[in-house]
C-alpha angles and dihedrals in degrees: 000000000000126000114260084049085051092048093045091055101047088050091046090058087056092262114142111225121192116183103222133183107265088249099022078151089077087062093046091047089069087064085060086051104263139059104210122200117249132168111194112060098212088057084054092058094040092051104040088051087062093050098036082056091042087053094037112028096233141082120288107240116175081209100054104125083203099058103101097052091045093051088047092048091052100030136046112257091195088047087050095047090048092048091052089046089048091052100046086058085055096049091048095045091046082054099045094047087053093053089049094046087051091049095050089043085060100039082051101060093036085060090053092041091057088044094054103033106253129145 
C-alpha cells in the first residue's frame, strides 16, 4: 500500500501520523548544544532519548505532541539554529574542498600525462 494511502487511513481511524527524518533527533540534539555524528538512525533515537531525559527529566517519545515546547523550555532554540547553521558550512566546505582535491587530482594526472606522453 503506498504511503500517502497508508497515512489517510490511519488518520481516518482518528491516528495522528507525522512524517520525520530517519534520524530528526540529530536536529533536536543542537538545542541541547551538539550535533553529534551518527550514522545508524535507530542509535540516534536510542541516544538522544538518554540525553533528552538527562536535560528534562521525562521519557523521549517521537510522538510526543509536546515535544517541541518542552525542548524549547530545556534547550536553546537560537544555539540550536546557529549549530545547524554551523554544521551545513562544514558540509559544504567539506564538500567544496573534495571537489577541489578531485580537480587537482585530474589536473594532476593530465599534466603527467602531457609530461610523459601519454594520451
Amino acid at each position: 500500500m503506498p504511503t500517502d494511502e497508508i497515512i489517510k487511513e490511519a488518520e481516518d481511524k482518528g491516528i495522528q501520523v507525522g512524517w520525520s527524518n530517519p534520524c530528526f533527533e540529530i536536529w533536536m540534539y543542537a538545542y541541547f548544544g551538539f550535533m553529534p555524528a551518527i550514522q545508524d538512525s535507530w542509535t540516534c533515537c536510542s541516544d538522544f532519548g538518554r540525553v533528552y531525559e538527562a536535560k528534562t527529566g521525562q521519557k523521549y517519545s517521537k510522538a510526543d505532541e509536546q515535544m517541541y515546547g518542552k525542548i524549547c523550555k530545556a534547550g536553546d532554540e537560537e544555539k540550536a539554529i546557529q549549530i545547524a547553521q554551523q554544521k551545513q558550512c562544514k558540509r559544504e566546505g567539506d564538500f567544496i574542498r573534495e571537489l577541489i582535491m578531485q580537480l587537482e587530482r585530474k589536473c594532476l594526472l593530465t599534466y603527467i600525462r602531457i609530461i610523459i606522453g601519454y594520451p
